[in-house]
RODO-2510 file (C-alpha; in nm, 4 decimals, decimal comma):
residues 448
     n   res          X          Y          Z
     1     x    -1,3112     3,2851     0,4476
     2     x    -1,3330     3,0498     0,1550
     3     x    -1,0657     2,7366     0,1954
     4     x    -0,8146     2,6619    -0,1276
     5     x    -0,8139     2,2900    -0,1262
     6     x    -0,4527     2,2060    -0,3043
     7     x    -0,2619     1,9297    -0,4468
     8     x    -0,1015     1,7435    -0,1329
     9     x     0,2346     1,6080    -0,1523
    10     x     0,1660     1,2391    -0,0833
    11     x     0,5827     1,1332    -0,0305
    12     x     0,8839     1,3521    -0,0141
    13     x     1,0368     1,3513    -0,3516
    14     x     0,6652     1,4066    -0,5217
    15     x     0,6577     1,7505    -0,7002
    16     x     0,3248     1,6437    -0,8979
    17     x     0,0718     1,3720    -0,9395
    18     x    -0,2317     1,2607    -1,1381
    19     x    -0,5638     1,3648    -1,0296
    20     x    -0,7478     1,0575    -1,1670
    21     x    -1,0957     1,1213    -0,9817
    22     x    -1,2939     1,3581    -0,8172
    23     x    -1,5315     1,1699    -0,5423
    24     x    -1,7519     1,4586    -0,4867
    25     x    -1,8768     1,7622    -0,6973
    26     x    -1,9497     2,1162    -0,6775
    27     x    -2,2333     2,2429    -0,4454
    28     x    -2,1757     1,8595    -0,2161
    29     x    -2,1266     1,9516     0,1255
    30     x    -1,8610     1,8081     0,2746
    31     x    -1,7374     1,6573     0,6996
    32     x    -1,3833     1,6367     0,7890
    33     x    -1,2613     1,3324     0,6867
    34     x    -1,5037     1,2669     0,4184
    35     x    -1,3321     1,1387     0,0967
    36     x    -1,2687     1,3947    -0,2030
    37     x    -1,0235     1,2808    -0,5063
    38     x    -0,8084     1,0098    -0,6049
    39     x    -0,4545     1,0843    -0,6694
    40     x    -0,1740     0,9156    -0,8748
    41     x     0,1784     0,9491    -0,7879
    42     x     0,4802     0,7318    -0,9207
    43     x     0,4069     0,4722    -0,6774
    44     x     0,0074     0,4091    -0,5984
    45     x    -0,3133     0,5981    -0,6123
    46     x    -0,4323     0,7297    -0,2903
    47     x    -0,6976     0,9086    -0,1817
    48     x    -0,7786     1,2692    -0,0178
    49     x    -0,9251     1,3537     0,3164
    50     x    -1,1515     1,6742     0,3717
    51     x    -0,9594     1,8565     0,6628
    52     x    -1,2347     2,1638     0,7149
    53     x    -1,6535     2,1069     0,6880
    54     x    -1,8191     2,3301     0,4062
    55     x    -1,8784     2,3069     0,0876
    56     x    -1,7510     2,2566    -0,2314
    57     x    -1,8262     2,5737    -0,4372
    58     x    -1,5741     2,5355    -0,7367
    59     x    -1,3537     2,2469    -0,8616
    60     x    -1,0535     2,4344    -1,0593
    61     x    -0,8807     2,0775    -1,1600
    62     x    -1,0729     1,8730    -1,3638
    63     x    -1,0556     1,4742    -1,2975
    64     x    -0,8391     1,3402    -1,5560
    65     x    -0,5794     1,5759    -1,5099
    66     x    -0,1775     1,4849    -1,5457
    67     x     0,1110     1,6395    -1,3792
    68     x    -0,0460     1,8886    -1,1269
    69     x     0,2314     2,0244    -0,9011
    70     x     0,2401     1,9944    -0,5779
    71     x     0,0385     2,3011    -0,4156
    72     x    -0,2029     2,3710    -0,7063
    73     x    -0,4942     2,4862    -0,5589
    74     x    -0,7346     2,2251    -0,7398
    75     x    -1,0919     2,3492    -0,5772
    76     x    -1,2407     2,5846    -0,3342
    77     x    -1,4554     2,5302    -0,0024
    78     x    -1,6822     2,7386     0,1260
    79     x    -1,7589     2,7290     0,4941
    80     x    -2,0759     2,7984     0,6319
    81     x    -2,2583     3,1427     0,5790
    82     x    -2,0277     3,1692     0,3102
    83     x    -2,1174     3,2162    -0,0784
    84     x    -1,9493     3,2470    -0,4159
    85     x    -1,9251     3,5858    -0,4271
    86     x    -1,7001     3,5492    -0,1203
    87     x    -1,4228     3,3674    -0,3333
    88     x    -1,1527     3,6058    -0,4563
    89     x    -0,9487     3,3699    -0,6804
    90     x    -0,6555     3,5899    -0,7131
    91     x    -0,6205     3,7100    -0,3528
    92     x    -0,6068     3,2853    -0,2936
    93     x    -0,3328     3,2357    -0,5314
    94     x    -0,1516     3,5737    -0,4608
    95     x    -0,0104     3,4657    -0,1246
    96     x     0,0855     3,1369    -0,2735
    97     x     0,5175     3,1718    -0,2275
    98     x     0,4568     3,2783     0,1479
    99     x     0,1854     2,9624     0,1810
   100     x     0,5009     2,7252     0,0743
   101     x     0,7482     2,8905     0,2336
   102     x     0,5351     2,8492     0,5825
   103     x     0,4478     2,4557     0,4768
   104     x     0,8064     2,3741     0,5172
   105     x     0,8765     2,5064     0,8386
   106     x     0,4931     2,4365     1,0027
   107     x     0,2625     2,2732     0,7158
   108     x    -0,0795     2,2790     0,7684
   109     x    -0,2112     1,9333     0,6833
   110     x    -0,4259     1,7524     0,4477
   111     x    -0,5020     1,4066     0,5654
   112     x    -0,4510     1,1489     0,2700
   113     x    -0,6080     0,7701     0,2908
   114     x    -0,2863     0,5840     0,1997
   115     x    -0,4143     0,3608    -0,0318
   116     x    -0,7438     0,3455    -0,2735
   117     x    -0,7478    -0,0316    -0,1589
   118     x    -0,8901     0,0602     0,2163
   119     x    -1,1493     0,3341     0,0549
   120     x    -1,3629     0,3813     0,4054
   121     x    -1,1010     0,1895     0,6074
   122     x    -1,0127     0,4626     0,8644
   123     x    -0,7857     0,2437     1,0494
   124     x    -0,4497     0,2639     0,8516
   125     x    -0,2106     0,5608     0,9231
   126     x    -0,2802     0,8939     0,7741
   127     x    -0,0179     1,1357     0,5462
   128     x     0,0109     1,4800     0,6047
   129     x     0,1211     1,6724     0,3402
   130     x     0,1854     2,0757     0,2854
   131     x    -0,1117     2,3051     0,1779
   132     x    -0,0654     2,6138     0,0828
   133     x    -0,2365     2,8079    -0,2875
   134     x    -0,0614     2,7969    -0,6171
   135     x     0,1235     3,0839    -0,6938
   136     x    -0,0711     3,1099    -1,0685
   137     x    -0,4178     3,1633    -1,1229
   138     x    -0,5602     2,8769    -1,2286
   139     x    -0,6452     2,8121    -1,6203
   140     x    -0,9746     2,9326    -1,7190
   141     x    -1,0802     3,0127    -1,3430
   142     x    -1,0250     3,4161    -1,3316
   143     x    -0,6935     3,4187    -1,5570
   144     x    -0,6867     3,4386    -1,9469
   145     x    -0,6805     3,0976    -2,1336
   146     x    -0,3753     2,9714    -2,2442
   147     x    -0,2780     2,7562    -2,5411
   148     x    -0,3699     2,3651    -2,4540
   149     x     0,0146     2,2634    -2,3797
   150     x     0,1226     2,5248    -2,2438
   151     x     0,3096     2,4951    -1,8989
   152     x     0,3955     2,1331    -2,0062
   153     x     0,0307     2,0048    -1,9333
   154     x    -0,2303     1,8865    -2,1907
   155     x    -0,6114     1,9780    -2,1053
   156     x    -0,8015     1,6308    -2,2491
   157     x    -1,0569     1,4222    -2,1261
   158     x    -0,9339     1,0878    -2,0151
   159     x    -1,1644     0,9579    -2,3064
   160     x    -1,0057     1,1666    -2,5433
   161     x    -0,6578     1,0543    -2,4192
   162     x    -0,7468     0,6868    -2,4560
   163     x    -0,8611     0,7471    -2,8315
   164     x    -0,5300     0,9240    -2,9175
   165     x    -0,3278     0,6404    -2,7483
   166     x    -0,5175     0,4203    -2,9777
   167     x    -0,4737     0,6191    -3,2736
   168     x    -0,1609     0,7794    -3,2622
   169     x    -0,2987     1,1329    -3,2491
   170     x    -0,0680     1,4336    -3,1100
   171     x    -0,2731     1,5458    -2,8468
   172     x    -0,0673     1,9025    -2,8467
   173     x    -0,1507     1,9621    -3,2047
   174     x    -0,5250     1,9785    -3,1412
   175     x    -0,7156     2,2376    -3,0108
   176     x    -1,0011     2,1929    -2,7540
   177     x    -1,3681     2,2750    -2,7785
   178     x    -1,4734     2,1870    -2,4404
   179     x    -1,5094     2,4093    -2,1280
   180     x    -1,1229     2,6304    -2,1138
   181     x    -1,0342     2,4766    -2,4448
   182     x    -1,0376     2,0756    -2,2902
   183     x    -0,9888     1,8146    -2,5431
   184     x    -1,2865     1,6202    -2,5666
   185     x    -1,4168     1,2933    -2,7623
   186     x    -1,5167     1,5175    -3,0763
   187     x    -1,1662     1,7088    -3,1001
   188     x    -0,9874     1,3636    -3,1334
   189     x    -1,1620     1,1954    -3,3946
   190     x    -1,2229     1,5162    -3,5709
   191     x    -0,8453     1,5634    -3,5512
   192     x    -0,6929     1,5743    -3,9070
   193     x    -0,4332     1,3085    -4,0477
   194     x    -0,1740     1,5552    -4,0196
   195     x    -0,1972     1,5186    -3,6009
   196     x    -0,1863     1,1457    -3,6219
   197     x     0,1681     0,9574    -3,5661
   198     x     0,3519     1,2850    -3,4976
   199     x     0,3720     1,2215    -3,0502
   200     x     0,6917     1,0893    -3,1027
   201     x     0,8425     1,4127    -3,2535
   202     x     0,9412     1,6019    -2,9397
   203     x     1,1532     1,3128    -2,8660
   204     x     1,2803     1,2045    -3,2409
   205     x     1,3732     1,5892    -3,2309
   206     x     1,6773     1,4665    -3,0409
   207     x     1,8220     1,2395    -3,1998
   208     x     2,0252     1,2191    -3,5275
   209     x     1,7992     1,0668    -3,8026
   210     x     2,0820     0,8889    -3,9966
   211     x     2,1364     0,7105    -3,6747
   212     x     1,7479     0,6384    -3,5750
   213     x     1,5526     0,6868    -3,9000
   214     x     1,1598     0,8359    -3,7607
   215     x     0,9683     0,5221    -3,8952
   216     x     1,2844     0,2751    -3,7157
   217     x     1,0817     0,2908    -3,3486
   218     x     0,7890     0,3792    -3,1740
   219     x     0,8274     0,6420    -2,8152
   220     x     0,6924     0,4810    -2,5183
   221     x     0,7071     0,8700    -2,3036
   222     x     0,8666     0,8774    -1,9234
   223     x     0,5692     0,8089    -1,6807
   224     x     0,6617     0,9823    -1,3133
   225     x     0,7506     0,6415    -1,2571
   226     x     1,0389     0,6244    -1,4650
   227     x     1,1203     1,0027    -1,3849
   228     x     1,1702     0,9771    -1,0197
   229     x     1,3310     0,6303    -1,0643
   230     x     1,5812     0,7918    -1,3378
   231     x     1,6421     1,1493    -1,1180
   232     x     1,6660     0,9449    -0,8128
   233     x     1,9858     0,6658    -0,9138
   234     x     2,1249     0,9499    -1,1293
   235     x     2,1699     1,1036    -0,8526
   236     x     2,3436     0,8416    -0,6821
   237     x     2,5141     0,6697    -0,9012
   238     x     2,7001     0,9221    -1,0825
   239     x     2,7012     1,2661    -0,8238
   240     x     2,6312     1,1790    -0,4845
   241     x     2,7529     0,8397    -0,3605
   242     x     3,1230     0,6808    -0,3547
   243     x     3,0262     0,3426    -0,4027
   244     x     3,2234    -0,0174    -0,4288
   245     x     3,1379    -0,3629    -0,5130
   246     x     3,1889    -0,6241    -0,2896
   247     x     3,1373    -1,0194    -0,4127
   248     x     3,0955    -1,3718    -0,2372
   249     x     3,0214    -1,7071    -0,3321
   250     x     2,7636    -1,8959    -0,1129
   251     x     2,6812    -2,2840    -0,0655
   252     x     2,3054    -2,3269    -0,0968
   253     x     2,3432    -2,7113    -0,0652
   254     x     2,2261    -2,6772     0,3125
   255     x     1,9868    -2,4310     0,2676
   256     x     1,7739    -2,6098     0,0108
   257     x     1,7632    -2,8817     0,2475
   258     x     1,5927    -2,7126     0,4918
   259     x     1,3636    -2,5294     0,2574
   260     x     1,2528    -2,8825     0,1276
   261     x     1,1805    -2,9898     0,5006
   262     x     1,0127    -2,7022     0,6189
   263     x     0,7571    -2,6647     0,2638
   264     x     0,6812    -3,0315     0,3488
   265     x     0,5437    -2,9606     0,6602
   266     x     0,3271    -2,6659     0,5251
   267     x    -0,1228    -2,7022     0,4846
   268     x    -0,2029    -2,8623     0,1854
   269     x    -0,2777    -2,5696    -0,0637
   270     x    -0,6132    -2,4074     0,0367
   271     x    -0,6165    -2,5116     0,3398
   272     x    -0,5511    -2,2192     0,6415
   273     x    -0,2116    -2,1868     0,7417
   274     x    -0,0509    -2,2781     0,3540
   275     x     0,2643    -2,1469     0,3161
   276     x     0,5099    -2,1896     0,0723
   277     x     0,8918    -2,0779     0,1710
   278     x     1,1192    -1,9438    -0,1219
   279     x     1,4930    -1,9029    -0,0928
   280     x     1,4367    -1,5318    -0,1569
   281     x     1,2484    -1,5468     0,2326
   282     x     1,5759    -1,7034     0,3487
   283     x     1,8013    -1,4246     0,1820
   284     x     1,6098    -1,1650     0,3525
   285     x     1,6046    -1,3547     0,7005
   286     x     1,9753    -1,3906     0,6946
   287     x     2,0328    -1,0315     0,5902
   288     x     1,8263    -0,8808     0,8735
   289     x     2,0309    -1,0962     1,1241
   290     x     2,3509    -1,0072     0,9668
   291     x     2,3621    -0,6482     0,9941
   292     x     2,2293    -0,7057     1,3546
   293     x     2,5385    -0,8977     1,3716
   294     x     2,7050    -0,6181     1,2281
   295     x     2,5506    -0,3120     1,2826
   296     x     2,7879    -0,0618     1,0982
   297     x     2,6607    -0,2069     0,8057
   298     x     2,3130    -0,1308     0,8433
   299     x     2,3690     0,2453     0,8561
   300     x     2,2713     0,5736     0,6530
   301     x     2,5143     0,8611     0,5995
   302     x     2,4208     1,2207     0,6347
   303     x     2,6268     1,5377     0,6711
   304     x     2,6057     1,5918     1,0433
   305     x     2,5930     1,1891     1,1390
   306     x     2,6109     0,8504     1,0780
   307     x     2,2322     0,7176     1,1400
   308     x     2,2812     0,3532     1,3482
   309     x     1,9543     0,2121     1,3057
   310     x     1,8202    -0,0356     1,5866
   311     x     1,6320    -0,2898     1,3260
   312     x     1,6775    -0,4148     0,9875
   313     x     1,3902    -0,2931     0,7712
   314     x     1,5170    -0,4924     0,4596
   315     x     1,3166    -0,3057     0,1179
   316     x     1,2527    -0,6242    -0,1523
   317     x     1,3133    -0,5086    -0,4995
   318     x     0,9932    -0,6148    -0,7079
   319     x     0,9881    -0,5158    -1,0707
   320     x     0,6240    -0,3643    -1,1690
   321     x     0,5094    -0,2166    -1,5244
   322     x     0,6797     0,0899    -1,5982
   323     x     0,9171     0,0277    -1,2833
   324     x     1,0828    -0,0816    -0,9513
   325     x     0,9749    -0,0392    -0,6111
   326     x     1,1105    -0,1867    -0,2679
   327     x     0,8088    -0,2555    -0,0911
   328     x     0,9598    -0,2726     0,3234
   329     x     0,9851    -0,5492     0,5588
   330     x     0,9824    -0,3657     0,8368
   331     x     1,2076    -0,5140     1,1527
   332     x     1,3041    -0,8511     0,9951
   333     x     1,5145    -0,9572     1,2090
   334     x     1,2268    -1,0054     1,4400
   335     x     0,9938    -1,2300     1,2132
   336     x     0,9985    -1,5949     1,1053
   337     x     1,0621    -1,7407     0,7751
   338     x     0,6423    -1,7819     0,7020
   339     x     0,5423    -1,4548     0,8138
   340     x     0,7933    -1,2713     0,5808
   341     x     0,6996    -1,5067     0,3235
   342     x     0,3348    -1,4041     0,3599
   343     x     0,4313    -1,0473     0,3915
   344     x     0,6397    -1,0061     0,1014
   345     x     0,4143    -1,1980    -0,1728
   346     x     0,0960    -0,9770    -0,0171
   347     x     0,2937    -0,6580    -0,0668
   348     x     0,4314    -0,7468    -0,4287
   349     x     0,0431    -0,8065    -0,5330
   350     x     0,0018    -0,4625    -0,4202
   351     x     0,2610    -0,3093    -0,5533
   352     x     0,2326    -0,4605    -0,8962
   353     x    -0,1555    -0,3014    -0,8613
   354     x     0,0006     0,0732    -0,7420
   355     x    -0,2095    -0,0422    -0,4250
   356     x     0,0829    -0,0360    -0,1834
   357     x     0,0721     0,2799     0,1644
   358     x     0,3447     0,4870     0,1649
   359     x     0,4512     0,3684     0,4740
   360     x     0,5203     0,0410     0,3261
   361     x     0,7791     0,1449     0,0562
   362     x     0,9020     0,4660     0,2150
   363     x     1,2124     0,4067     0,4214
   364     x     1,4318     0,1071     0,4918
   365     x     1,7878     0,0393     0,5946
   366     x     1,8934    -0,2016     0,3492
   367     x     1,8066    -0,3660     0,0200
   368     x     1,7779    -0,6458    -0,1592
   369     x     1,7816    -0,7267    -0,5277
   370     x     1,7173    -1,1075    -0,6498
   371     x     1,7592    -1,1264    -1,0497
   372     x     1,8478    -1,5227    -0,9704
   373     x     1,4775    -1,6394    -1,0923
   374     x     1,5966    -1,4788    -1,4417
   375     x     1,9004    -1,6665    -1,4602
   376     x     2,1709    -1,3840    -1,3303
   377     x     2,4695    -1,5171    -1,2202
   378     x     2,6094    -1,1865    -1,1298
   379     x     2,5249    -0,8166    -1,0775
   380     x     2,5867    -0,5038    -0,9139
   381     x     2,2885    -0,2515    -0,7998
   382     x     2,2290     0,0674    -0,7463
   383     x     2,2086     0,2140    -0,3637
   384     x     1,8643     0,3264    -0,2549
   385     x     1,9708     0,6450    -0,0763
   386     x     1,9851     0,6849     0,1917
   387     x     2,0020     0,3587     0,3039
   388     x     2,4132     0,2832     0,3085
   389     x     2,3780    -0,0231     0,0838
   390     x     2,2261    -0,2527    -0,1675
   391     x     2,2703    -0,6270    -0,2058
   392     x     2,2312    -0,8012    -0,5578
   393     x     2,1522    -1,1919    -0,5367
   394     x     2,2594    -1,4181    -0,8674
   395     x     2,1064    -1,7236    -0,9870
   396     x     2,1577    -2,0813    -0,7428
   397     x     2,3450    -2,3156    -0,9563
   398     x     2,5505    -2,6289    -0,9788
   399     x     2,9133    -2,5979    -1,0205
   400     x     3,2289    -2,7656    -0,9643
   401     x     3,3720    -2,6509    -0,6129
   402     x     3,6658    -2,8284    -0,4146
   403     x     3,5807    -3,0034    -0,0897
   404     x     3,8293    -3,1045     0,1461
   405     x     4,0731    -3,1546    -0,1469
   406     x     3,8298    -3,3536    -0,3897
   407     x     3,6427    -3,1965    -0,6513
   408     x     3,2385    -3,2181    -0,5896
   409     x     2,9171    -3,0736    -0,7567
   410     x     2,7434    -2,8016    -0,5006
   411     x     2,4863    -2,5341    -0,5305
   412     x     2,6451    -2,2038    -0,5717
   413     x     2,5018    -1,8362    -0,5642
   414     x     2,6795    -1,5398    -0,6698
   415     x     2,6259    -1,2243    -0,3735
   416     x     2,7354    -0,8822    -0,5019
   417     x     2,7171    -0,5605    -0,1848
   418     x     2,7115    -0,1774    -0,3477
   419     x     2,8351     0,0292    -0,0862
   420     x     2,8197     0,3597     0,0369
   421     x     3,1963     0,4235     0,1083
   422     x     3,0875     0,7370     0,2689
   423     x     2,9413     0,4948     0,5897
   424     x     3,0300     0,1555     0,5281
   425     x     3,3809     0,0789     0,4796
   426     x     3,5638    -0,2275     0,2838
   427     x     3,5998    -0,4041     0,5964
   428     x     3,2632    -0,3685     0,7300
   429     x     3,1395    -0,4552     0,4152
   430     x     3,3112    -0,7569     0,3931
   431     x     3,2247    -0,8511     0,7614
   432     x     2,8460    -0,8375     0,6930
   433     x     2,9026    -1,1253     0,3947
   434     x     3,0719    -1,3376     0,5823
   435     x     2,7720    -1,3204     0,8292
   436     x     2,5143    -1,3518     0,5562
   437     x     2,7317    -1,6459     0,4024
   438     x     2,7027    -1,8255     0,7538
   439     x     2,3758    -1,7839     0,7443
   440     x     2,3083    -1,9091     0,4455
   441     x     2,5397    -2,2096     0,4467
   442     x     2,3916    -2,3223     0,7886
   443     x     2,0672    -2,2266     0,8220
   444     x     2,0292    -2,3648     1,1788
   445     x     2,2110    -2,0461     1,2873
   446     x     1,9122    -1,8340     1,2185
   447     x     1,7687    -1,9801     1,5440
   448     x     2,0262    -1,9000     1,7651
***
């Protein structure tokens, strides 16, 4: 019977994504395994893997396409002997609340290539995400047109998009002309004056205009980015976690030292083997061995169980457009000072391109936040749940200190812990800075 092909979910919190390309077309037959759309979620664009062999008889979701949910059927396959007049739309979408309810308990799987980056790369691990139909019919496939809009989602063309961004035309006050009332090229620059400058009125709606007059600011809207990224610390900053700051001062005086040494000894740029050591590496090297030095710090609360985990996978704040994501060093306590290095400044390249795998931002067991290259002296961050805490890392700077009695000039950094009080206590808080401050302050000890 014919195959509904649906919108995968690509992490766990995703409830919708972009569909930014289609790589085949209707009437290509298809292999399992072959490649068939790009999707956008918060974090990268990936791409889809056929599961079944057949062929593509209708494609319900246009390329272009924002906000499809999770579970939208978005085209139809037809396996072999098969033929349109075997497709019954509504009997696909009918069963659609039983499909999800069975894709949480035993999804069936549609294999996603993690990253558009390795497009024909086979070798990097595979996401399986729940398929089941949508429970609507789909917009002009079977089911009466709606207004464009409606449900949230605009129909355009991504052309037509890009000359409203341009122009400042309200994309919701036009009315399509292409295929199921699309917004195409002609729509927007036939639009009249009266749909130009008017996108930021769902939001100016809102506020007060003696306090924000309408021509005081321009609306930049929420991307799923900045969604997920607001939901996600609402949630755990104001109704989820019991958190508590924690602070210490640390001596980089020593560490310096030895980053000077060791960058000295480094290729000449361009040569194999360059390397170039930050104090940021250092941070995340000490970290790793400090909550294997304390363990009850590098922990994750849940309702049943505190989760001990065996390594420090250490997620690296990196600010991209629109954003923050904590691309994952995965068992740093295990690598050297070069190879996380290398591995952080090859993952923030991704990230900053939406190129990174799931795999690579998805998980951890503690953070860390540097704001020290904007000049920070001190903050406090926000707890990735579920990891049990965060750590925020000031500016290095020169500042009067006492030394044995006498006053003296050293290199100071400000270290700020968030924690979960609901798995890491005052004391074991305070336990894993005094490890990281050893760490720090004698560098040496990272060998032992």
């Amino acid at each position: 019977m014919p195959i509904a092909i649906t919108m995968p979910a690509l992490s766990p919190t995703m409830e919708e994504g972009n569909l930014t390309k289609w790589l085949v077309k209707e009437g290509d037959e298809i292999n399992s395994g072959d490649l068939l759309a790009e999707i956008e979620t918060d974090k990268a664009t990936m791409e889809v893997e056929a599961v079944d062999e057949g062929r593509i008889a209708k494609i319900l979701i246009p390329e272009g396409s924002e906000g499809v949910k999770v579970n939208t059927t978005i085209a139809i396959l037809l396996e072999e002997g098969e033929s349109e007049g075997d497709i019954d739309l509504k009997a696909l979408t009918a069963d659609a609340p039983k499909a999800a309810a069975k894709s949480e308990a035993a999804p069936e799987t549609v294999i996603v290539e993690n990253s558009v980056e390795n497009r024909g790369d086979k070798s990097g691990e595979k996401t399986a995400a729940a398929k089941s139909p949508h429970p609507e019919p789909v917009e002009g496939r079977g089911a009466a047109p709606k207004p464009n809009g409606a449900g949230g989602r605009i129909k355009a063309s991504p052309l037509a998009k890009r000359i409203a961004a341009q122009q400042g035309i309200d994309l919701g006050s036009l009315t399509g002309s292409g295929p199921h009332g699309r917004i195409v090229k002609r729509d927007v620059e036939n639009a009249p004056k009266t749909a130009v400058a008017v996108a930021s009125a769902p939001i100016a709606s809102a506020l007060d205009d003696r306090i924000y007059p309408p021509d005081s600011y321009t609306t930049v809207k929420n991307d799923g980015m900045r969604k997920v990224i607001a939901q996600r610390l609402w949630q755990s900053f104001n109704s989820e976690v019991p958190h508590f700051p924690l602070e210490i001062e640390c001596n980089l005086d020593a560490l310096l030292a030895a980053r000077a040494r060791i960058n000295a000894l480094a290729p000449a740029k361009g040569e194999d083997g360059y390397y170039k050591v930050s104090v940021n590496d250092f941070i995340i090297k000490a970290s790793a061995l400090a909550l294997m030095k304390v363990p009850a710090a590098n922990a994750s609360f849940t309702p049943d169980a505190i989760l001990l985990h065996k390594h420090a996978d250490i997620g690296v704040a990196v600010a991209i457009d629109g954003g923050l994501i904590t691309p994952i060093v995965w068992q740093a306590e295990t690598k050297g000072l070069v190879q996380i290095s290398n591995e952080v400044k090859d993952m923030a390249a991704r990230a900053k391109a939406k190129r990174l795998k799931p795999q690579e931002y998805q998980g951890g067991t503690f953070s860390v936040s540097n704001l020290g290259m904007f000049g920070i002296k001190s903050f406090a961050s926000i707890i990735n749940q579920p990891q049990g805490a965060i750590m925020s890392v000031g500016a290095g700077e020169q500042r009067p200190v006492v030394k044995d009695g006498e006053l003296a000039i050293a290199t100071m950094m400000n270290v700020t812990l968030t924690c979960d009080h609901r798995v890491v206590d005052g004391a074991t808080g305070a336990a894993f800075l005094g490890a990281f401050k050893q760490f720090i302050e004698e560098p040496a000890a990272m060998l032992l």
